[in-house]
N, C-alpha and C positions, 0 to 999 in steps of 0.2 A: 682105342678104348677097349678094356676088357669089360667081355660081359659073359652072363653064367652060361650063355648055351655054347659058347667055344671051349669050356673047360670039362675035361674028362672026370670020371671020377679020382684019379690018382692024381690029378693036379689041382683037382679042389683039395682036396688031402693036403699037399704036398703048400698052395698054401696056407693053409687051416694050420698047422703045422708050424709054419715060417711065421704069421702073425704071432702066435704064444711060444714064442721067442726058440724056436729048434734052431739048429744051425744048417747053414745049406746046405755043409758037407753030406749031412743025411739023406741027402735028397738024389734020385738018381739024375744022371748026367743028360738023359733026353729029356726029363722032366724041365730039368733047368732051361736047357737049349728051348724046348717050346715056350714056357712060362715066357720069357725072353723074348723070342721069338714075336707074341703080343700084345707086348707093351705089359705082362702081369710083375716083369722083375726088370729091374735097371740097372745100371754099375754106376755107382755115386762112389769118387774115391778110390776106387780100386774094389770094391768091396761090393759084392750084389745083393742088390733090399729088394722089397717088395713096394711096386709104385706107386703114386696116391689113388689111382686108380683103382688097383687091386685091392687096397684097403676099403676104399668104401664099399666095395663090392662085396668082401669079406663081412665087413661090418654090419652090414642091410642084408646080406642073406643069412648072418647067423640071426641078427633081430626076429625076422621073419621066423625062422626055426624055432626060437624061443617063445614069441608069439605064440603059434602054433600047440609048442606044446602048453603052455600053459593055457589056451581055451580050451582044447583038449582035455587037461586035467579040472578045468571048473564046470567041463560039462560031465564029465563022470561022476564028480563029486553031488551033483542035482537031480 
């Protein structure tokens, strides 16, 4: 299971990145191998995605981000 305190900050990037559809090519080659490496990316097909795992995790910690700023911004605004 991926979770956020195994991931650097270049591999949250990287897939913060791969979720809003980048391709992996862009991505460096040890980045890949670790993501991998975690269970954050899988080979389905031939082809390496990012696993259901990594998605939620993407998912719930951009939420949270969003969250955040937005009480943030309702508390400045009061």
């Amino acid at each position: 299971m991926v979770v956020m305190s195994d991931l650097s900050k270049d591999e949250w990037e990287a897939l913060r990145s791969l979720l809003q559809g980048e391709t992996i090519r862009r991505i460096n080659g040890q980045t890949v191998k670790r993501l991998t490496d975690i269970g954050a990316l899988r080979k389905k097909r031939g082809e390496i995605e990012l696993s259901y795992a990594a998605m939620q995790l993407l998912i719930e910690r951009m939420a949270r981000i969003s969250r955040a700023r937005n009480h943030d911004t309702q508390t400045w605004c009061n």
